[in-house]
C-alpha positions in Angstrom: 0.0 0.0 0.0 1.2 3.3 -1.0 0.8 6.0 1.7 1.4 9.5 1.9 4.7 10.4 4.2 2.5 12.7 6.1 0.5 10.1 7.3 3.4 7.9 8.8 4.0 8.8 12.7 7.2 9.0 13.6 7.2 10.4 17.3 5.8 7.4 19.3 9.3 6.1 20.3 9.2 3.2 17.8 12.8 3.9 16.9 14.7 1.1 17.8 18.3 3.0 17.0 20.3 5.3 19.1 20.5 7.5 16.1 19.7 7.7 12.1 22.7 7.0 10.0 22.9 10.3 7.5 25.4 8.9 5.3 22.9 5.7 4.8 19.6 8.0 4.2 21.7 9.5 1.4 23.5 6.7 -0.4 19.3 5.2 -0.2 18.1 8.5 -1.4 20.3 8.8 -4.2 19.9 4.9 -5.4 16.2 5.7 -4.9 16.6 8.7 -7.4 17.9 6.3 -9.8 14.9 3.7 -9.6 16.2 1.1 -7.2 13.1 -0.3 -5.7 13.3 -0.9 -1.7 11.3 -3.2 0.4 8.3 -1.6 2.2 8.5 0.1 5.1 6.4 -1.4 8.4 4.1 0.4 10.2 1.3 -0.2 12.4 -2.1 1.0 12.3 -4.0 1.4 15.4 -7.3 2.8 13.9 -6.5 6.3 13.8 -2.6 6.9 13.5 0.4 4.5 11.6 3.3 4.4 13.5 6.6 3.8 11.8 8.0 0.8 13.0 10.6 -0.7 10.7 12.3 1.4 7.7 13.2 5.0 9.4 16.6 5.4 7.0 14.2 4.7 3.7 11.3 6.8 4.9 13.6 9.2 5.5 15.6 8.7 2.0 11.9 9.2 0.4 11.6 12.8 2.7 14.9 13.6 1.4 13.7 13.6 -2.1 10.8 15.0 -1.8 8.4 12.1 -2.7 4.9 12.1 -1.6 4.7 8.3 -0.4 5.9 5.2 0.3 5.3 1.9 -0.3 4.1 -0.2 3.4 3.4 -3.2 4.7 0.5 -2.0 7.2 -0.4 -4.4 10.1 -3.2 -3.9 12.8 -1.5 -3.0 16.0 -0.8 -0.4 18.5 2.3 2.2 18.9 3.4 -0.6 21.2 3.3 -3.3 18.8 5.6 -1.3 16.7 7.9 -0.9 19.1 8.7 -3.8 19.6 8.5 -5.0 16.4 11.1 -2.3 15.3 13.5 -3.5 18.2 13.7 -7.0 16.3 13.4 -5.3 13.1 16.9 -5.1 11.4 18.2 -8.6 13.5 18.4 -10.3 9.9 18.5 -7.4 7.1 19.1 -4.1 6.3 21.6 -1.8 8.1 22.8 -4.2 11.2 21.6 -2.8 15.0 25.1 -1.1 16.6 26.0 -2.6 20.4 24.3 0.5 21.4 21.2 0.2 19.4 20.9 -3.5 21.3 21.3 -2.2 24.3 18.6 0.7 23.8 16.4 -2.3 22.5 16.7 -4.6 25.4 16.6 -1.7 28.4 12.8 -0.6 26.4 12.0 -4.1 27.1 12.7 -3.8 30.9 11.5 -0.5 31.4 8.5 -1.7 30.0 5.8 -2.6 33.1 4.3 -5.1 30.9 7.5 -6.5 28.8 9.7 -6.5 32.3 8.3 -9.9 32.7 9.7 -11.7 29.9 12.1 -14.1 30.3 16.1 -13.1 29.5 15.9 -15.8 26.3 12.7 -13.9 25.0 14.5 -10.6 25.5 17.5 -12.1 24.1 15.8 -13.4 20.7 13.6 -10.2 20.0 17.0 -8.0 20.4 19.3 -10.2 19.0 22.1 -10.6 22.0 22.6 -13.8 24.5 20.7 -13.5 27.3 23.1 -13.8 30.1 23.4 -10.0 28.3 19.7 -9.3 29.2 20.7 -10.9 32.6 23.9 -8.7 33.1 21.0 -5.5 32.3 18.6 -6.8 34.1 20.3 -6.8 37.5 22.1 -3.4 36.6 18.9 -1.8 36.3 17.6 -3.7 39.6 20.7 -2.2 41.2 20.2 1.1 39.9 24.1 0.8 37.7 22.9 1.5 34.7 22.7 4.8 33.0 19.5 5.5 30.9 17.8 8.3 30.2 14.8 5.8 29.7 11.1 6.2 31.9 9.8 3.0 32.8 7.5 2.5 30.2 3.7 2.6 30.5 1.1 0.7 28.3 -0.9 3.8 26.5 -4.2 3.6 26.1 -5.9 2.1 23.2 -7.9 5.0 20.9 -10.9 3.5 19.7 -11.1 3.1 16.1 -13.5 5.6 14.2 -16.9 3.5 13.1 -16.6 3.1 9.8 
């Protein structure tokens, strides 16, 4: 489905990386310019608002050049759901998650009052680290040793979808 940029949500916190890689959203912007065709971007549609959730660098490649959509792969879900489906997003293609960008992926996931109680080896196969890594994390963050800038996360509450 093709959707307007202006449509796609961006400020939910379903960025999974520390920070966008510039030189990346121009060497996709300028293949894009020369009619390479990219996979669809995710996002999740909770009845009212689609949240990005995996393909920031090519949405962003697709600002850069001023085009007015992008081609999606919409699924039914809630800012939440794309969350973490962007942490697990880039575990097996495109641009690889940085240590960092783990990190940030498996600290959401214990911040998170609901997400808190999955096990290390769940945390471990959505992020893509070991989960004696999740351990190490988890008991930092019990301890109070570990620097985030991270608010426990909250589950927001569902909007209810227009009636159609």
């Amino acid at each position: 489905m093709n959707l307007s940029l202006e449509k796609i949500r961006l400020d939910g916190g379903t960025q999974s990386r520390v920070k966008i890689d510039d030189n990346l959203v121009a060497e996709y912007a300028e293949m894009m310019q020369a009619g390479v065709e990219f996979p669809p971007i995710v996002v999740f549609y909770d009845g009212t608002d689609y949240w990005l959730s995996d393909g920031f660098h090519r949405y962003l490649a697709r600002k850069r050049i001023k085009a007015p959509g992008i081609q999606t792969d919409p699924r039914d879900g809630t800012v939440r759901d794309a969350v973490l489906f962007g942490i697990s997003a880039n575990n097996k293609h495109g641009k690889r998650p940085t240590n960092e960008d783990k990190r940030k992926g498996v600290i959401t996931i214990l911040m998170d009052i609901e997400w808190q109680d999955m096990s290390d080896r769940q945390i471990a196969q959505i992020c893509g680290v070991s989960h004696t890594y999740v351990g190490q994390l988890r008991k930092e963050l019990k301890s109070g040793n570990v620097a985030t800038k991270q608010k426990p996360r909250q589950p927001k509450q569902q909007k209810p979808a227009d009636p159609v």
